[in-house]
Structure formats: C-alpha cells, structure tokens
C-alpha positions as semicolon CSV with decimal commas, in nm:
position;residue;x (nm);y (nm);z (nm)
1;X;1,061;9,774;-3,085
2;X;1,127;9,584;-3,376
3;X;0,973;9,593;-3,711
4;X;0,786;9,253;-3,652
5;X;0,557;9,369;-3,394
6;X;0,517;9,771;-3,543
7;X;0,362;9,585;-3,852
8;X;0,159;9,333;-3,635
9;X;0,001;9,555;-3,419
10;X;-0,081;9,805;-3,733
11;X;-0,226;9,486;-3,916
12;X;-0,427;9,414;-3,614
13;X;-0,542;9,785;-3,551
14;X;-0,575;9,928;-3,900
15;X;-0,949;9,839;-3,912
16;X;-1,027;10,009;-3,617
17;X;-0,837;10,323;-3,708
18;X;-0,982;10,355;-4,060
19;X;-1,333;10,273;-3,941
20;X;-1,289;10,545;-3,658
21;X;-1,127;10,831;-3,901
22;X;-1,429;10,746;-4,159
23;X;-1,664;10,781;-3,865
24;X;-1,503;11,109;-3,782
25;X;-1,484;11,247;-4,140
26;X;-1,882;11,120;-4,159
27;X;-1,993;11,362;-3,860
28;X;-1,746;11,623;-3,873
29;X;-1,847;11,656;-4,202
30;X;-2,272;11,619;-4,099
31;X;-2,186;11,854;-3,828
32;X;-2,039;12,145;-4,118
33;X;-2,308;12,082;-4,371
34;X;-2,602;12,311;-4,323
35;X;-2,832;12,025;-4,430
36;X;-2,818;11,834;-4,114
C-alpha cells in the first residue's frame, strides 16, 4: 500500500472512527457511573 491511499482512506474514515470511540467513551462511561 502506498502512502496515498493509507491517508485517503483515514481522511475518509476518521469521522466515523472518532464519532464511534466518543460513542463508546459516552456509554462505557454511563455504564461505570452509578448515576445512570
């Protein structure tokens, strides 16, 4: 693979993977909390 496409497909799918991480860090962190 060559740096061209690496960078285009993280450009393309860096939205994605911070909105699912934030969604992850949102309910893991719900899911700890005792105030639900």
């Amino acid at each position: 693979m060559d740096w061209g496409s690496i960078t285009y497909l993280l450009g393309v799918y860096w939205p994605y993977l911070a909105g699912a991480g934030l969604i992850g860090l949102v309910v893991g962190w719900r899911s700890f909390t005792p105030k639900a």
